[in-house]
KEBAMAR-93014 format. One record per atom (N, C-alpha, C): residue in one letter; x negated, y, z. Coordinates in pm, whole numbers, padded with zeros to 5 digits, always signed. Example, Ala and Ser with C-alpha at 12.3 -4.5 7.8 and 13.67 -1.06 7.14 Angstrom:
<rs>
A-01319-00569+00780A-01230-00450+00780A-01320-00330+00780S-01285-00225+00708S-01367-00106+00714S-01290+00003+00787
</rs>
This chain:
<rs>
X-00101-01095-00216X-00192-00997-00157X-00272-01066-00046X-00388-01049-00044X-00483-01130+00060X-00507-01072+00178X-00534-01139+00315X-00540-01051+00439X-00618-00937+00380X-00747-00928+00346X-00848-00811+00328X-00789-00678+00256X-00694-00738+00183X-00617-00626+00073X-00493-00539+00171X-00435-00669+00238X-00328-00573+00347X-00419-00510+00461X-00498-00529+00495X-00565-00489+00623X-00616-00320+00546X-00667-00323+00416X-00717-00213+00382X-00598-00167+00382X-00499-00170+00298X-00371-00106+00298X-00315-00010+00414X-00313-00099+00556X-00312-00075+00636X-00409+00036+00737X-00538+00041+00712X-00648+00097+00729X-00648+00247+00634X-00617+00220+00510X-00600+00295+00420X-00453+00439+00477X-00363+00338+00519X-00264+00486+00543X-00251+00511+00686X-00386+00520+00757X-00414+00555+00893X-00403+00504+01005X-00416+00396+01018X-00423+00334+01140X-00544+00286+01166X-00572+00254+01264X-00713+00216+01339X-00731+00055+01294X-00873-00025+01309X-00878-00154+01284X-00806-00209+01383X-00770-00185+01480X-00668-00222+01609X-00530-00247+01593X-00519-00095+01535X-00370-00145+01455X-00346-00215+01371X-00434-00210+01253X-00386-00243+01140X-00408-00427+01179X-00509-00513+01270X-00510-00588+01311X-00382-00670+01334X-00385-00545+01471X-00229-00600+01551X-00140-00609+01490X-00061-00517+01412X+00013-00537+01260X+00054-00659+01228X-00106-00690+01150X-00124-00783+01065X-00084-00921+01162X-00127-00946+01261X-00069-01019+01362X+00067-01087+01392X+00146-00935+01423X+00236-00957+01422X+00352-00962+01275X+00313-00963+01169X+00326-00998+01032X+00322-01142+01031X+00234-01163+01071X+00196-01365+01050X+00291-01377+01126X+00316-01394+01252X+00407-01474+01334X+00575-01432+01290X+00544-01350+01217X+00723-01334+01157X+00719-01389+01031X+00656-01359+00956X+00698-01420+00813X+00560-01509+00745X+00473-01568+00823X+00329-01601+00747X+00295-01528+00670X+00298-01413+00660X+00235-01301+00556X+00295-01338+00424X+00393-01432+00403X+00463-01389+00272X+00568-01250+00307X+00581-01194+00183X+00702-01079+00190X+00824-01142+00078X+00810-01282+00046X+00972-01338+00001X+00999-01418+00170X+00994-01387+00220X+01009-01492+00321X+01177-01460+00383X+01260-01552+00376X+01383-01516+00413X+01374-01612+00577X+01477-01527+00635X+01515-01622+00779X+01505-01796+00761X+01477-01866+00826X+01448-02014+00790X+01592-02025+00758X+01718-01992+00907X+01836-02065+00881X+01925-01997+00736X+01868-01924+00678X+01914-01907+00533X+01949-02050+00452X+02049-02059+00416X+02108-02174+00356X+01995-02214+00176X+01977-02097+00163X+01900-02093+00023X+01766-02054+00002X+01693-02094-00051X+01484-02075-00060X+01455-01930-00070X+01330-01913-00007X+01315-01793-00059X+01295-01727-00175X+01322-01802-00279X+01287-01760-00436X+01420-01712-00440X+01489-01844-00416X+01659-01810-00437X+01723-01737-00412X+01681-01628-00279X+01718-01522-00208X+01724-01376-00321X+01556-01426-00278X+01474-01273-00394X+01541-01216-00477X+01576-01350-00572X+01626-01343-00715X+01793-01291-00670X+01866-01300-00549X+02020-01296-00590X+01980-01146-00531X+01909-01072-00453X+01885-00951-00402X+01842-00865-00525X+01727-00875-00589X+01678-00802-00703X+01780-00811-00810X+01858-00911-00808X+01924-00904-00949X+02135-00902-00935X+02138-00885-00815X+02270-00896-00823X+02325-00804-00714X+02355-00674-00778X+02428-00567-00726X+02484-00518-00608X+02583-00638-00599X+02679-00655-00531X+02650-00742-00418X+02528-00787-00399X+02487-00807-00288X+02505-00751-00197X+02545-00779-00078X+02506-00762+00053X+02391-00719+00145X+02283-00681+00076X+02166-00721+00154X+02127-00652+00325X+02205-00586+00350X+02186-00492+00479X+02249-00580+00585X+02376-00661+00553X+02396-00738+00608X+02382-00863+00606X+02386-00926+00481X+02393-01069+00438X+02536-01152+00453X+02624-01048+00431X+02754-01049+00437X+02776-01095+00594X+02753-01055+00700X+02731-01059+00820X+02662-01155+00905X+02556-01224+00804X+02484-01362+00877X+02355-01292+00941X+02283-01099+00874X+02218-01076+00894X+02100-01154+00912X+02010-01201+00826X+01905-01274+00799X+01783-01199+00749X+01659-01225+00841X+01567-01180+00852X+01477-01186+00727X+01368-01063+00687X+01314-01068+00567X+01211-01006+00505X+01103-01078+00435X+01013-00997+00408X+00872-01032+00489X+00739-00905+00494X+00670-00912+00622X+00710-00922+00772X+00755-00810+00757X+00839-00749+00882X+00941-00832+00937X+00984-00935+00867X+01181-01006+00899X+01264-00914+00912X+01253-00818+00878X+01351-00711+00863X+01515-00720+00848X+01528-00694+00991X+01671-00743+00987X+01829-00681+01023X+01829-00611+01078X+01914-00468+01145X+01922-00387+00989X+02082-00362+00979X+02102-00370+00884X+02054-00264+00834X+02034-00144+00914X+02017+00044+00845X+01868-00006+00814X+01801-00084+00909X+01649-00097+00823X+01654-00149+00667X+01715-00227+00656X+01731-00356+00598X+01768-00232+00447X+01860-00200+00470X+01957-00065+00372X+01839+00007+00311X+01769+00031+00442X+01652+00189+00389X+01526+00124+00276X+01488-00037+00369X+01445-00122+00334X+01444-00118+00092X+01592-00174+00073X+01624-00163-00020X+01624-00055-00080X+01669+00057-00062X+01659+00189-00139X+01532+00207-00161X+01445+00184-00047X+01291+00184-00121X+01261+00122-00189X+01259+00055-00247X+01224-00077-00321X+01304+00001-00453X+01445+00014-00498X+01499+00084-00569X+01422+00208-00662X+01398+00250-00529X+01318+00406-00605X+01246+00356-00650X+01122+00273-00629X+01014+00243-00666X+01057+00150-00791X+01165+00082-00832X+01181+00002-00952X+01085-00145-00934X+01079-00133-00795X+01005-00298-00774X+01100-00408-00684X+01048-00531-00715X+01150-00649-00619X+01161-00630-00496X+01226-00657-00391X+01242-00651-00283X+01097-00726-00189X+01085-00840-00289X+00977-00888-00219X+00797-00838-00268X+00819-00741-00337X+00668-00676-00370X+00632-00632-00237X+00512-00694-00260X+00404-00644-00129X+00360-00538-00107X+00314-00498-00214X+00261-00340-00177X+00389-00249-00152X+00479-00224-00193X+00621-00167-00138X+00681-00235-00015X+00665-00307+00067X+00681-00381+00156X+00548-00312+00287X+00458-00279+00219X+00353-00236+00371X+00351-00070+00323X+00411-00014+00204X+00442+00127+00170X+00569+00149+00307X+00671+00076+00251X+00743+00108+00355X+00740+00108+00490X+00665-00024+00558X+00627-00029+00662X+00535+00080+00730X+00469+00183+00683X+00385+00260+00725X+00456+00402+00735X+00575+00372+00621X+00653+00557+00621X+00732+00499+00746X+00811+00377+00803X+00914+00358+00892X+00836+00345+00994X+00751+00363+01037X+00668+00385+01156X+00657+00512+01184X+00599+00554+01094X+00560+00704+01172X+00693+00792+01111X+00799+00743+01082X+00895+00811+01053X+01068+00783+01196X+01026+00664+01204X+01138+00582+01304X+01070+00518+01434X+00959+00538+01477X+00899+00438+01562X+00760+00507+01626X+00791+00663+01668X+00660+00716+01666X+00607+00700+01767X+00644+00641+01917X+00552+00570+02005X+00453+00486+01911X+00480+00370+01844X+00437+00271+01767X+00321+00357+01681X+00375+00429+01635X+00291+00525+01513X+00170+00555+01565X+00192+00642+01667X+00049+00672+01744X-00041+00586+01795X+00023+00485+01870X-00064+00390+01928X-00153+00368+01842X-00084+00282+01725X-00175+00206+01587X-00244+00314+01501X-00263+00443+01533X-00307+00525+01456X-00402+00619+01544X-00417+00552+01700X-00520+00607+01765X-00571+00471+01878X-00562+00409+01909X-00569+00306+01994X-00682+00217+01900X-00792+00175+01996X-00883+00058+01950X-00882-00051+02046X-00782-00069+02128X-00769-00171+02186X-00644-00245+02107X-00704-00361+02086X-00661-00470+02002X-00482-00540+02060X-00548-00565+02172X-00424-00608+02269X-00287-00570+02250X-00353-00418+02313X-00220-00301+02323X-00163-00282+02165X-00273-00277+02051X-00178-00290+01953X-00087-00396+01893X-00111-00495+01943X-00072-00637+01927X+00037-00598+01998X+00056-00586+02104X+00179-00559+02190X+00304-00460+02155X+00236-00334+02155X+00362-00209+02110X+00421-00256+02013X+00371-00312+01896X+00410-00384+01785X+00539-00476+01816X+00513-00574+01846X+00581-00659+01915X+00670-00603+01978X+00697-00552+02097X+00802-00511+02166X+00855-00387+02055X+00797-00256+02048X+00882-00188+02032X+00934-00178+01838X+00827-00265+01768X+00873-00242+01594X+00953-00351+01573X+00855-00490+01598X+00948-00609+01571X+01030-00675+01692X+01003-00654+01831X+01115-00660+01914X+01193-00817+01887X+01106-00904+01897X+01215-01062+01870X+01258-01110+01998X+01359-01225+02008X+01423-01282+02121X+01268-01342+02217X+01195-01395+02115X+01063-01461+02192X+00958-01342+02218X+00902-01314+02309X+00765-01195+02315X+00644-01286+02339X+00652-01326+02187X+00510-01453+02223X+00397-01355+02230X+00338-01269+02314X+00212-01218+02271X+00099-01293+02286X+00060-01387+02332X-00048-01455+02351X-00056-01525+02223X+00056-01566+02191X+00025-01604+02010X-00036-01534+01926X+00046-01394+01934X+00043-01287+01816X-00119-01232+01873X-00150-01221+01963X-00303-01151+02040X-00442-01251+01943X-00382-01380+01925X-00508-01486+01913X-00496-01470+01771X-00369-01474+01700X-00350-01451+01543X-00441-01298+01503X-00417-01194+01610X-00512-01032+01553X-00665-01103+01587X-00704-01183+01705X-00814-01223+01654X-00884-01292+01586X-00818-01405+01500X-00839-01443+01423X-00855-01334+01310X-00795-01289+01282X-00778-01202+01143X-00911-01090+01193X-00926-01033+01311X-01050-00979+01317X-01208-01059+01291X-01189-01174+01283X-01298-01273+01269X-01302-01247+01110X-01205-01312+01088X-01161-01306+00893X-01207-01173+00848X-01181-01037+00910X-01191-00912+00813X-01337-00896+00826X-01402-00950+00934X-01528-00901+00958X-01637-00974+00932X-01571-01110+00892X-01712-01209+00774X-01690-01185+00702X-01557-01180+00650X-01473-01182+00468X-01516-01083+00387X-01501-00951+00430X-01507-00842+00333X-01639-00754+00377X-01656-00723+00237X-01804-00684+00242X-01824-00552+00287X-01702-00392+00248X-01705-00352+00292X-01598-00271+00457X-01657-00434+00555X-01565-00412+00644X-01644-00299+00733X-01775-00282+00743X-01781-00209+00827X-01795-00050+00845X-01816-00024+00664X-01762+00099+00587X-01597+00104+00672X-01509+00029+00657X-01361+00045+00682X-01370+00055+00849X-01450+00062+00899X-01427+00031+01061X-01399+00180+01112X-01446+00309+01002X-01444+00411+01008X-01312+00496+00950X-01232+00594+00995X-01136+00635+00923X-01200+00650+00743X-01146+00600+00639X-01122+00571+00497X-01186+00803+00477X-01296+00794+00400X-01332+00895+00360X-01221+00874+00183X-01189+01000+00098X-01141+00969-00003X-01175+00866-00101X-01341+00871-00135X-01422+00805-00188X-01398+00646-00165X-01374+00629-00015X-01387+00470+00016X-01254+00462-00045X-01155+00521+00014X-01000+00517-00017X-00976+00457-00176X-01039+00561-00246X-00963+00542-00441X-01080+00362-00411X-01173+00323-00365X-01235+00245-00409X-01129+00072-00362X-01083+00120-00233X-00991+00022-00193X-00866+00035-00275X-00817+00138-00356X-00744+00136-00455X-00611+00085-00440X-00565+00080-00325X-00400+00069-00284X-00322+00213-00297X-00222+00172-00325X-00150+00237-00390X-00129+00388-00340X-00039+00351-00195X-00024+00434-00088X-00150+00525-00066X-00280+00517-00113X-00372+00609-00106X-00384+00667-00234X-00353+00618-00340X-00375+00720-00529X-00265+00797-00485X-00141+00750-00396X-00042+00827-00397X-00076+00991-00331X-00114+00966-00220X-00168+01031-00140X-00260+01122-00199X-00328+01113-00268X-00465+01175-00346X-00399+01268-00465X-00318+01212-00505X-00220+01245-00635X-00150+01423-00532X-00071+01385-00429X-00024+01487-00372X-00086+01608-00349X-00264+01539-00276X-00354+01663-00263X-00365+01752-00399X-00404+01636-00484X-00445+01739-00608X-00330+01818-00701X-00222+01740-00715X-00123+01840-00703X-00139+01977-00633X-00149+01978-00511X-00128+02101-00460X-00224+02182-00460X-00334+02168-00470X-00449+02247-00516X-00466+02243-00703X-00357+02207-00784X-00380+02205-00955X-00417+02130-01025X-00426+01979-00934X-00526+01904-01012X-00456+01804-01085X-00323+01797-01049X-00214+01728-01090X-00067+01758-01175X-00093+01810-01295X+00012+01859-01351X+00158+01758-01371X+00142+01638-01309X+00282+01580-01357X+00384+01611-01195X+00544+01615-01244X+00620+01613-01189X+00619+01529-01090X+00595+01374-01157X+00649+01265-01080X+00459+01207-00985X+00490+01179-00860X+00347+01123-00785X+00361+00978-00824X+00314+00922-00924X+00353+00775-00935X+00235+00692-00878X+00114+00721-00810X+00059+00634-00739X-00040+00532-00823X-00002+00571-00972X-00083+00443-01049X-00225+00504-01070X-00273+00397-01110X-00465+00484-01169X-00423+00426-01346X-00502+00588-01398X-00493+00546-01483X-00585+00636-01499X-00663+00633-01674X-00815+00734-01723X-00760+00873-01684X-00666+00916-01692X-00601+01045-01700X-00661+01052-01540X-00607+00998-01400X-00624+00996-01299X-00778+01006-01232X-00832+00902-01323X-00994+00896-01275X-01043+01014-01314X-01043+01052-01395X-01085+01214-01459X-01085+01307-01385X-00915+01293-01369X-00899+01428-01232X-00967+01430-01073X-00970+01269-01064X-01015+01253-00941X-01164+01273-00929X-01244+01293-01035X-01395+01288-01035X-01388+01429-01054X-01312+01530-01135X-01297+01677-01146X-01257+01756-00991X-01193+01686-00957X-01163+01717-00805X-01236+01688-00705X-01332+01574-00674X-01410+01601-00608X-01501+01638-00636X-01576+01728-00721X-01707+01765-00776X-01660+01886-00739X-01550+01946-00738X-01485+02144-00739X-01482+02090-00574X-01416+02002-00498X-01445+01977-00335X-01588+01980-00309X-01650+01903-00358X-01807+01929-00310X-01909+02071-00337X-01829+02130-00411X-01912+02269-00473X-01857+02348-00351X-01720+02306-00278X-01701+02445-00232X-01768+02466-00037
</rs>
C-alpha cells in the first residue's frame, strides 16, 4: 500500500490531513510503513513470523509466548491489543499482516480505546500536536523521539501534496463521491451501512467489497439523495 493510499485511508475514516499525517509519521518510525514488520530482536524474519501467526493456531500471538514482540504498522505490542489485534484480522479472513485490516483496525482502536487521541486527529490541523498525541498517548515508546517523527509528518506532507493529484480535493473532509472514488475499504464499508439503513442494501453481511451489484446501488442511492 503506498503513502497516498494510507493517507487516503486515513483521511477517508475521519481524521484531518494533520492527523492522518501525524499517524502516518508515527507509523514510519515504528515499523517503516511495512505491516509484516516484526520487533527487530525477533529471532525470525518477518515473513517467517507472518506465516507461523496466519497459519499456526496455537500460536501465541498476544504474547509471543512472553517475549511480547512488537508488530505490524503500529508495533503493536501489549498483549489485549495484540489479542483484539488478531480477532480482527480473523473476522475479516485476512493475514495478520494485510494492510488495509491493519489501518481498519487502527482507526476502530482509536476512537474506540484512545479517545483523547481520536479527537485530536479528527479535529486538530496542527501538524505538530498530531504528531505528538500520537506518540505519547497511542504508540507511547521508551524513546519520545518527536523531532524525528515531526520531520517524517513533514516529509510525507511534501509527498501527499506533489504526489497525488487529488490532494487538494482530500484537504477537505471526503464528500461520499470523493470517498467511493478513493475506494478503501473502510469507506464501501461505511456506505454499505448507510444504504442498508435507508434500503439500499439488502444483504445481511456489510462486506466492504465493490462489486456491479454495489456500483448500481451506489449510483441508485445517490440520485434518490440528490432528488430529496
Amino acid at each position: 500500500m503506498t503513502n497516498i493510499e494510507i493517507y487516503n485511508v486515513l483521511r477517508a475514516g475521519g481524521m484531518t490531513p494533520a492527523g492522518a499525517l501525524g499517524t502516518m509519521a508515527n507509523l514510519r518510525a515504528e515499523s517503516a510503513m511495512r505491516p509484516n514488520n516484526v520487533e527487530d530482536r525477533c529471532p525470525i524474519s518477518d515473513v517467517d513470523y507472518t506465516f507461523k501467526v496466519d497459519n499456526d493456531p496455537a500460536y501465541d500471538f498476544a504474547t509471543d509466548n512472553g517475549s511480547f514482540y512488537g508488530y505490524g504498522y503500529a508495533q503493536w505490542t501489549d498483549s489485549k491489543r495484540k489479542r483484539k489485534l488478531l480477532a480482527f484480522a480473523r473476522a475479516r479472513g485476512a493475514s495478520i499482516a494485510d494492510p488495509a485490516m491493519q489501518l481498519d483496525f487502527l482507526l476502530a482502536e482509536m476512537r474506540l480505546d484512545f479517545e483523547d487521541v481520536w479527537k485530536t486527529v479528527t479535529a486538530s490541523d496542527n501538524l505538530l500536536q498530531c504528531t505528538q498525541i500520537v506518540l505519547v498517548f497511542y504508540e507511547n515508546p521508551k524513546i519520545k523521539n518527536l523531532d524525528v517523527r515531526y520531520q517524517y509528518a513533514l516529509e510525507f506532507e511534501t509527498e501527499i501534496s506533489q504526489g497525488a493529484a487529488p490532494a487538494q480535493q482530500i484537504s477537505q473532509a471526503p464528500t461520499a463521491s470523493a470517498a467511493v472514488q478513493i475506494g478503501d475499504d473502510l469507506t464501501v464499508k461505511m456506505l454499505q451501512l448507510a444504504m442498508a439503513h435507508d434500503g439500499y442494501w439488502e444483504h445481511d453481511e456489510i462486506t466492504g467489497i465493490k462489486t456491479p451489484e454495489f456500483r448500481q446501488r451506489i449510483v441508485e442511492y445517490a440520485e434518490d439523495v440528490a432528488g430529496c
